[in-house]
N, C-alpha and C positions, 0 to 999 in steps of 0.2 A: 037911037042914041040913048034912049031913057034904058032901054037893055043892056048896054055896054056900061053904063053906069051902076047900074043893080051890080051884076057879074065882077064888078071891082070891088066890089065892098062885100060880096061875100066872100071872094078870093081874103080880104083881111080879116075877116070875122075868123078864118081857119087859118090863120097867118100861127105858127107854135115854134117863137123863137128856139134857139137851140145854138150852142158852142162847139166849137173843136176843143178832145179834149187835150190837145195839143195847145189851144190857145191858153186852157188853164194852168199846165203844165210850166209856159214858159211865163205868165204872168205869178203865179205862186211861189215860184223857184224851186221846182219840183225834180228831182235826178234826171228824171224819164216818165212817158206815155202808164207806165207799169204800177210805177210809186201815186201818181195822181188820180191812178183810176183804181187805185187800192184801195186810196183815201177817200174816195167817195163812197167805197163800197161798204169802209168802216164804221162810215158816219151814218148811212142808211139812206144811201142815193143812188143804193143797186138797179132800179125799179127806172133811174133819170138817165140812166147810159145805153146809148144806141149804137151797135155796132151798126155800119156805112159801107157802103164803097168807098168812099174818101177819108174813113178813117172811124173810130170811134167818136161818138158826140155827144154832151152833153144836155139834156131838155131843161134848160134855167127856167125858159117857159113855166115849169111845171115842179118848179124847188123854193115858190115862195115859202109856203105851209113848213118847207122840211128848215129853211133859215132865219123864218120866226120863230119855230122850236127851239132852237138851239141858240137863238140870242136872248129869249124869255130864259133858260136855264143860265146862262152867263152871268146874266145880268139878272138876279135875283133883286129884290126891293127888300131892304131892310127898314121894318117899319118899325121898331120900340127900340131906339136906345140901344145899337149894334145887335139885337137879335137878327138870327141867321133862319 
């Protein structure tokens, strides 16, 4: 029993969520499969797209790094009196 419990907890340890890039598609309001996975491509999440059997997918698992990049650039901190 202590085996079967070990064996579940590494199966989680290697657990590497991931999306359909179909589910982003239709959550972004994207035309099509084509235009969303453009945009990933554009922003620099070529590296996060898997082509499947069931379809291309997304590794979100593996895109913290790449959208705390891109909201630390958004969102700059103005620190002296509207300095940029």
């Amino acid at each position: 029993m202590a085996n079967d419990v070990g064996h579940s907890t590494d199966n989680l340890s290697r657990y590497k969520p991931d999306v359909k890039v179909t589910f982003l598609t239709k959550e972004l309001a994207f035309a099509d499969d084509q235009h969303c996975a453009q945009f990933l491509f554009d922003y620099g999440a070529e590296d996060l797209v898997e082509d499947r059997p069931d379809g291309p997918r997304f590794l979100s698992g593996k895109a913290g790094a790449m959208f705390e990049t891109a909201k630390q650039k958004a969102f700059k901190l103005v620190d002296i009196k509207g300095q940029i």
